[in-house]
KEMIRO-436289 format. One line per field, with one value per residue (C-alpha): residue number from 1; x, y, z. Coordinates in steps of 0.02 Angstrom, whole numbers, plus 50000, padded with zeros to 5 digits. Layout:
N
num: NUM|...
px: X|...
py: Y|...
pz: Z|...
***
This chain:
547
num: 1|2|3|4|5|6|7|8|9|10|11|12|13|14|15|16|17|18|19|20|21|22|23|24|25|26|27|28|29|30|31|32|33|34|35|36|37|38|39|40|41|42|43|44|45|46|47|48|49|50|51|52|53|54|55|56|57|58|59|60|61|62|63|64|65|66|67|68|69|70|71|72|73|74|75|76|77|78|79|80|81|82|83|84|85|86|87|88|89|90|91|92|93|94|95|96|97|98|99|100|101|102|103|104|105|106|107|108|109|110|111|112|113|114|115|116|117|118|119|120|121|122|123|124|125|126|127|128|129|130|131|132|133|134|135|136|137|138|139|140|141|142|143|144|145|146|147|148|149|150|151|152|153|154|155|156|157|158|159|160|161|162|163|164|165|166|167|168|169|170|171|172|173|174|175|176|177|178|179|180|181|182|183|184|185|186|187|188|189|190|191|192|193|194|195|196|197|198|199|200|201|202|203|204|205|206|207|208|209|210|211|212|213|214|215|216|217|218|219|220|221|222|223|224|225|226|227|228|229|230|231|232|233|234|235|236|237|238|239|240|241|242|243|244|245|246|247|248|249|250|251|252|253|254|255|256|257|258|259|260|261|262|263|264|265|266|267|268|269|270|271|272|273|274|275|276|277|278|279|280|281|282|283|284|285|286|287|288|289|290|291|292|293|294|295|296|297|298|299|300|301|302|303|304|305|306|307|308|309|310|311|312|313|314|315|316|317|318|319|320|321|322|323|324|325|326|327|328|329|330|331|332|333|334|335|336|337|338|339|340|341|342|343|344|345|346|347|348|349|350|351|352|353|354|355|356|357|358|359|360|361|362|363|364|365|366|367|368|369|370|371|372|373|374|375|376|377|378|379|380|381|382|383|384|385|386|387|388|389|390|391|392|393|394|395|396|397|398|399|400|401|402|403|404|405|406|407|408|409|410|411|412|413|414|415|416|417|418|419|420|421|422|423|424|425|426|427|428|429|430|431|432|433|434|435|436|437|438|439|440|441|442|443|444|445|446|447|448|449|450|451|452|453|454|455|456|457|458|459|460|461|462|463|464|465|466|467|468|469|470|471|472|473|474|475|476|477|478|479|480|481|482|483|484|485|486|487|488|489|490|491|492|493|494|495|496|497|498|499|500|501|502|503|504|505|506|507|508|509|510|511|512|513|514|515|516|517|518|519|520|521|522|523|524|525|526|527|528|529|530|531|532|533|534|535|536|537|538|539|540|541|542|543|544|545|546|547
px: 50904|50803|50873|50794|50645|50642|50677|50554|50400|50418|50440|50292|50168|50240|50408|50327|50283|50447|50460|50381|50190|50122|50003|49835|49910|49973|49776|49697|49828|49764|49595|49625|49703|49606|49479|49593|49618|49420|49403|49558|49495|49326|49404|49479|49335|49248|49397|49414|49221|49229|49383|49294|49131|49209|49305|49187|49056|49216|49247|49072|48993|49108|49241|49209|49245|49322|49433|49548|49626|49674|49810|49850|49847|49898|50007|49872|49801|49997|49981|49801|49900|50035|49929|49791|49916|50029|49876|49811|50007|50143|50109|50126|50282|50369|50350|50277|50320|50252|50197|50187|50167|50311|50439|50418|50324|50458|50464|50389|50357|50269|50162|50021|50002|49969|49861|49775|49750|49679|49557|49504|49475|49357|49270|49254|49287|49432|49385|49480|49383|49455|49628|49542|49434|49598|49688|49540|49557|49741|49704|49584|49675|49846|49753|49694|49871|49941|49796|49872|50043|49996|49881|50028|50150|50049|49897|49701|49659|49825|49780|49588|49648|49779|49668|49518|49641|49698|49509|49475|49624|49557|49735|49734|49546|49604|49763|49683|49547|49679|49725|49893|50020|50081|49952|49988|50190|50155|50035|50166|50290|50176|50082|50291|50314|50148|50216|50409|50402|50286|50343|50488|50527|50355|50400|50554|50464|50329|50456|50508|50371|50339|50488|50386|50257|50369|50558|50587|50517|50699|50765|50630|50658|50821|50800|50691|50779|50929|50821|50723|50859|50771|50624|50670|50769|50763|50892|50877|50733|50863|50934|50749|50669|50860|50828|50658|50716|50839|50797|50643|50750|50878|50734|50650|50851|50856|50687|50741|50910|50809|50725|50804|50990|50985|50956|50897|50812|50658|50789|50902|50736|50637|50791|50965|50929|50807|50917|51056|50941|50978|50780|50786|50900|50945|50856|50768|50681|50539|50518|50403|50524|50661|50539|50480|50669|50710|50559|50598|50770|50729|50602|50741|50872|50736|50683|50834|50897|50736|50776|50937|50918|50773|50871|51047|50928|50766|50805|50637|50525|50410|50592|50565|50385|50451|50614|50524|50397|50539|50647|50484|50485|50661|50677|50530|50599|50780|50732|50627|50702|50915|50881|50859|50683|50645|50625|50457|50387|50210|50109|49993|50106|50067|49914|49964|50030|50205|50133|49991|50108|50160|50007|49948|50128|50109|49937|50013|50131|50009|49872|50027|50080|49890|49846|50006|50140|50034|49952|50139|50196|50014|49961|49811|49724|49736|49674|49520|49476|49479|49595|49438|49456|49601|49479|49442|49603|49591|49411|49464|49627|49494|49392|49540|49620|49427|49446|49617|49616|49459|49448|49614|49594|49413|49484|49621|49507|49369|49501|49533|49340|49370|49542|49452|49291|49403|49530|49351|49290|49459|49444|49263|49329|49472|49348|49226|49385|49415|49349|49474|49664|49777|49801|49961|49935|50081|50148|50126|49921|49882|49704|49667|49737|49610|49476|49502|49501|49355|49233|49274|49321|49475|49580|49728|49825|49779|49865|50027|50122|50234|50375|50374|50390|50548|50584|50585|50747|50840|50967|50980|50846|50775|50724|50924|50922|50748|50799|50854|50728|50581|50566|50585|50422|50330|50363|50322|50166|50109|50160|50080|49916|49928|49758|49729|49871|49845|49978|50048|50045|50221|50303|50377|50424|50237|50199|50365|50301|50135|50197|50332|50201|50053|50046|50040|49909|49940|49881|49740|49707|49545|49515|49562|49533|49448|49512|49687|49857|49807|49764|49711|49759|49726|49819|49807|49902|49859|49901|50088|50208|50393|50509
py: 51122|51028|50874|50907|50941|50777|50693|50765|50779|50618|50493|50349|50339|50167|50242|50360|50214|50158|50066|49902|49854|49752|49612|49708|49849|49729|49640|49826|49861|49715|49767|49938|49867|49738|49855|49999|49864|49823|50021|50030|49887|49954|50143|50050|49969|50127|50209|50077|50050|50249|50250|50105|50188|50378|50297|50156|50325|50392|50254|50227|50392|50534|50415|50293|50132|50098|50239|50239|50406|50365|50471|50519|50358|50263|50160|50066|49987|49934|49849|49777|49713|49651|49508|49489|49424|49330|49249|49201|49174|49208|49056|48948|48989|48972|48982|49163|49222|49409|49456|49626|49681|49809|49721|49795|49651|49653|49837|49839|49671|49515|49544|49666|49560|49401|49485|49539|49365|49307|49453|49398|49221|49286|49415|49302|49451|49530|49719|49843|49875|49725|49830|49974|49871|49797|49944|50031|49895|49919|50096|50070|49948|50044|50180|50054|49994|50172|50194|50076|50129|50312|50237|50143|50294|50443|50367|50376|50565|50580|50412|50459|50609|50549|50394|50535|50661|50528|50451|50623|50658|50709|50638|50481|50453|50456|50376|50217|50196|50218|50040|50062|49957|50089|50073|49869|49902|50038|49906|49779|49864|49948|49781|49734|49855|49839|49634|49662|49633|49493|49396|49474|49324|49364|49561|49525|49419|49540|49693|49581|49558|49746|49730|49644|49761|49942|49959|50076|49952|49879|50030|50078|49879|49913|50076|49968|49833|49944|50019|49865|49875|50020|49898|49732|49691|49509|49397|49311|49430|49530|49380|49324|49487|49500|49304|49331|49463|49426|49222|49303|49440|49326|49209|49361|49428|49226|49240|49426|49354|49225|49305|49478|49441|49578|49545|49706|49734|49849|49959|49997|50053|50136|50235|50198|50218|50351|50465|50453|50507|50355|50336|50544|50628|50807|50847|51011|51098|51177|51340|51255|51125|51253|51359|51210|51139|51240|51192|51023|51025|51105|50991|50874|50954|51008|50823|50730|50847|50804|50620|50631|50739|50600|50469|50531|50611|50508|50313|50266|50124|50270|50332|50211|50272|50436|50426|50318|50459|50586|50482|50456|50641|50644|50552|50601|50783|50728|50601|50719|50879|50847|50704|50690|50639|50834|50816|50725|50825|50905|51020|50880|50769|50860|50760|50574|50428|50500|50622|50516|50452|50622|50716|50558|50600|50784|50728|50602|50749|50866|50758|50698|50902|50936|50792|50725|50879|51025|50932|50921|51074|51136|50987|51102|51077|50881|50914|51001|50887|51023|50904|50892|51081|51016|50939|51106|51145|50952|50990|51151|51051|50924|51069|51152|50983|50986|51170|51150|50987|50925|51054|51015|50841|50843|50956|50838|50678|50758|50787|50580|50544|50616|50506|50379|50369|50403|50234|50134|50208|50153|49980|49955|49997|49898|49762|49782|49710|49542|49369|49236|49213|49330|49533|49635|49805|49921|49898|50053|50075|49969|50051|50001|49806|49822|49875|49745|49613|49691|49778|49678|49514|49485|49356|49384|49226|49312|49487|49523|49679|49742|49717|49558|49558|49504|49701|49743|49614|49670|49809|49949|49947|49803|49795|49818|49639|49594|49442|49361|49481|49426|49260|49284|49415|49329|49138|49246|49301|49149|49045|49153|49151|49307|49396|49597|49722|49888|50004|50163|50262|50348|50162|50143|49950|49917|50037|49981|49803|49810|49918|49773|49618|49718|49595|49444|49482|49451|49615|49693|49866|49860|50050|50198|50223|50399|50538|50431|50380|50213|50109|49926|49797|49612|49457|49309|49177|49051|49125|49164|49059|49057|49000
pz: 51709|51575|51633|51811|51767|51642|51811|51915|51793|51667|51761|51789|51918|51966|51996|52148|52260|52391|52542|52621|52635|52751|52713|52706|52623|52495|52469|52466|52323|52238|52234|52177|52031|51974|51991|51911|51739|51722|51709|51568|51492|51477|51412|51269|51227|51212|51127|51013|50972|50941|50829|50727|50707|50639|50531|50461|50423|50338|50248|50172|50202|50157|50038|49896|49997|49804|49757|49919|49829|49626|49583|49755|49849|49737|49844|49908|49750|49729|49900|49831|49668|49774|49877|49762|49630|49754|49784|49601|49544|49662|49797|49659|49609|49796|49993|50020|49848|49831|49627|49564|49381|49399|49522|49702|49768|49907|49918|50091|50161|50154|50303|50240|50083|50179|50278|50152|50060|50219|50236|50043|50099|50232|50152|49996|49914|49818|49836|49893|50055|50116|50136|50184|50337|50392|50407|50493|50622|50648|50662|50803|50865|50894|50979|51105|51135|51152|51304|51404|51362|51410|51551|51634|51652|51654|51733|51666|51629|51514|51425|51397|51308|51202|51133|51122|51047|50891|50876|50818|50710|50538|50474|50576|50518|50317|50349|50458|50313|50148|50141|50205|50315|50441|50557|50573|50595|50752|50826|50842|50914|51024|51092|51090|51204|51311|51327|51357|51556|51559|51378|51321|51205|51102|51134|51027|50894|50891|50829|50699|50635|50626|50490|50395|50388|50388|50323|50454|50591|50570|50653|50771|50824|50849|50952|51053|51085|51141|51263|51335|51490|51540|51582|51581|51758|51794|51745|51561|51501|51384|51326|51269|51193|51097|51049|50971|50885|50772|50750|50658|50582|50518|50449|50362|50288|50228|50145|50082|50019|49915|49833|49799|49839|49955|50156|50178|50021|50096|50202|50050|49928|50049|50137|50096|49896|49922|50038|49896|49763|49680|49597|49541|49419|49406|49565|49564|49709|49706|49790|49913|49972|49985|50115|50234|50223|50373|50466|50443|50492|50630|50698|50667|50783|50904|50900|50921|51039|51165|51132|51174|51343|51385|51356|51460|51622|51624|51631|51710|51582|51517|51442|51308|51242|51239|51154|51023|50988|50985|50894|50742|50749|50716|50585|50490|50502|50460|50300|50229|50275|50240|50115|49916|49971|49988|49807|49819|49958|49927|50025|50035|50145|50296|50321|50230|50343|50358|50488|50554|50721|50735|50751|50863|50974|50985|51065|51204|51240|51264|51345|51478|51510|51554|51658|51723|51721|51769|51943|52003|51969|52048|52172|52225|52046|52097|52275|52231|52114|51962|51823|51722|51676|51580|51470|51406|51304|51235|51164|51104|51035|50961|50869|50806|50712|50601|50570|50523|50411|50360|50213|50146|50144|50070|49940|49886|49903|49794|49666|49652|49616|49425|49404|49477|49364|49225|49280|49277|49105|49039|49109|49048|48872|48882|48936|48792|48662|48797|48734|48797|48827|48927|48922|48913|49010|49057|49226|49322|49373|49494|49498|49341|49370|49504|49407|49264|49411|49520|49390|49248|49290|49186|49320|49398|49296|49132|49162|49117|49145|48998|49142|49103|48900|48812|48764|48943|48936|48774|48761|48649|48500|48489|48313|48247|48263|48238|48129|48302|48414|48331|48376|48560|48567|48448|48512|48682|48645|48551|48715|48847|48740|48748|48655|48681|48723|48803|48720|48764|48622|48684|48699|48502|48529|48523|48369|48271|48301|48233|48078|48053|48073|47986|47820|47951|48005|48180|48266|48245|48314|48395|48473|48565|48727|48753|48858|48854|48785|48759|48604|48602|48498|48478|48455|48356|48441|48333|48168|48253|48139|48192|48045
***
């Protein structure tokens, strides 16, 4: 039964049309759509130009374009760390070599980072709005391409309302302006998919390159591929989507293998490792995970189970848009639901990036059952020209995403303006101690690297993260042989010039070291940063003497 009606409701408009047309037939349908693409084209224009301009006033209107969410989005100062020092360091030290100043420079991919050095060399800027612009763009951008995916199968009305539905989206609107890479992954594969009858060669090349962007863009490529026989029917175009594909994915597990010695290096840390619980120990749930774990299972079985029937009754080419948005459902539901990742799930994750596609699917699904569904099941609503009533629900759809959202994510925004101002305060005073030479900071605050660089103008080449010390490198305790131990971190610091060190106060190697080399006057402690853990010190390179 569900099968059926899979067959009779979802398939695309272009699938109706059968039998032969003579020549004038033929030059009419011409005209109708060339006309028919002028009007799309000019739609996603509009679309576009609208998804821009809300969330451009988000961005500098209701956010700080500089605090894209300290201590909640954090990730995307790490991204900002990422290509800002594989620009002032990394290039130099190899073909597309990513830096980071705690090791996860190839945690996601090299794509977003290069993107971003190029949006610095164009801006002639290194702020953080440049990552926040570019992922406002692919934002915008993505909605565009999921028009004319809509627009193709379900025809205009459907399309209209699913690209007016996600310019809307409180959720997409702070995800597109955090600074994040998602949006640029589920561009490719959609302009991939948009291509794959007329250049399936770049189609293929394309969905590699969403890799690059998003570990799970490996699998979603995959799915993709497998199901490009649903579209692609003349001889030698499976051969050449399959052939772009994996030449660029075996180019990108090369590069991977390089320089991580794993070929699948952002697969294994963002899933494989993750789903084993291999980064938590002694995993506790809270009683909030335990309560939305059976919600999220069962969007997971509910998910996968429309997928599959989709995929076994429904083999026409809009198949594949669907089973990709069911199959994103599904595995958002499963990986976070039946996983060790349950562990990290908030109450604020409903509205981050993880849900942004979604919220943006559940829209296509609902914009295609008005406009597309409901007229065959009811031809007379199409007849008497009365489909625009269906804009009613959508509006009320559009109002009830605001009601529902907007105060939750305002609430947990305005809580990162304190962190953030306090991150900046701590910079400034950090700062204040800075002559010359190069600084030691601990690895794991990306916003304040990016204040020191931004606000304070401390260079990229003169930061070091503790990461990168000789303790980070010894075993055990390291002053049990300090005899030996000593000359390594002090010929270390004396060689990387090394001048002001921002210490943890809960990190002992630092405190035992400055108790040890207090008569040599090498360190001086310089001040507290207030409201913090953190104590500054300088160095004397020059008065370092190894015997």
């Amino acid at each position: 039964m569900l099968g059926k009606f899979f067959d009779r409701i979802l398939h695309e408009e272009e699938d109706i049309a059968s039998g032969e047309k003579g020549p004038e037939e033929e030059i009419k349908e011409t005209a109708s759509s060339v006309k028919k693409n002028r009007l799309d084209i000019f739609l996603a224009l509009l679309f576009f130009l609208g998804a821009v301009i809300v969330r451009l006033y988000f961005l500098y209107f209701v956010s700080d374009p500089q605090n894209a969410g300290d201590g909640w989005y954090g990730d995307t100062y790490h991204h900002w760390q990422i290509a800002y020092l594989t620009r002032e360091v990394g290039l130099d030290q190899g073909f597309l070599r990513l830096w980071d100043l705690k090791g996860m420079e190839y945690f996601w991919g090299p794509l977003h980072p290069i993107l971003m050095i190029v949006s610095f060399a164009l801006s002639g800027s290194v702020s953080i709005e440049n990552a926040r612009i570019l992922s406002l763009v692919f934002g915008s951008l993505t909605i565009v391409a999921i028009y004319f995916l809509v627009s193709k199968f379900w025809g205009r009305w459907a399309a209209s309302a699913s690209a007016f539905l996600a310019v809307i989206h409180p959720v997409a609107i702070l995800n597109d302006t955090s600074g994040m890479l998602e949006p640029i992954g589920f561009f490719l594969l959609f302009v991939g998919l948009l291509l794959l009858e007329s250049a399936p060669l770049f189609a293929g090349i394309l969905w590699a390159w969403a890799s690059l962007a998003r570990a799970e863009a490996w699998m979603f490529g995959i799915l993709l591929l497998f199901l490009s026989s649903r579209v692609l029917k003349k001889p030698g175009q499976l051969a050449k989507v399959f052939l772009g594909w994996v030449i660029m994915t075996i180019l990108y597990m090369k590069y991977l293998l390089d320089y991580t010695g794993n070929p699948i290096y952002p697969i294994w840390w963002n899933y494989l490792a993750n789903a084993r619980g291999v980064w938590a120990n002694n995993v506790v749930y809270s009683s909030y995970q335990l309560a939305v774990k059976p919600y999220l299972a069962a969007w997971f079985v509910l998910s996968l189970i429309v997928m599959l029937v989709i995929w076994w009754r429904n083999k026409a080419k809009s198949s594949v848009f669907l089973i990709f948005g069911f199959a994103n459902w599904a595995f958002i539901g499963g990986f976070m639901g039946l996983t060790h990742y349950l562990s990290g799930f908030q109450p604020w994750f409903w509205y981050i990036r993880f849900f942004e596609f979604p919220y943006i699917f559940a829209g296509v699904i609902v914009s295609i059952f008005l406009f597309h569904m409901l007229p065959k099941l009811a031809p007379l609503l199409h007849k008497i020209y009365l489909k625009w009533v269906f804009w009613i629900p959508i509006l009320l759809i559009a109002l009830l995403y605001q009601i529902v959202f907007w105060k939750p994510i305002l609430e947990k925004y305005d809580s990162t303006r304190p962190s953030w101002q306090r991150t900046r305060s701590w910079a400034e005073e950090f700062a204040q101690a800075y002559d010359e030479g190069r600084v030691l900071i601990p690895e794991g605050d990306p916003s304040f690297t990016y204040a020191l660089v931004y606000f304070q103008g401390i260079g990229g080449k003169d930061i070091i993260g503790q990461m990168f010390d000789p303790f980070f490198y010894m075993e055990g305790d390291p002053y049990e042989n300090w005899g030996e131990n000593r000359e390594i971190v002090l010929g270390w610091m004396k060689k990387e010039d090394i001048t002001l060190i921002l210490v943890d106060s809960e990190r002992e190697r630092y405190k035992k070291l400055f108790e040890r080399e207090e008569a040599n006057k090498y360190f001086e402690f310089a001040k507290v940063i207030p409201n913090s853990k953190f104590l500054v010190y300088k160095v004397f390179p020059e008065r370092i003497r190894i015997e």
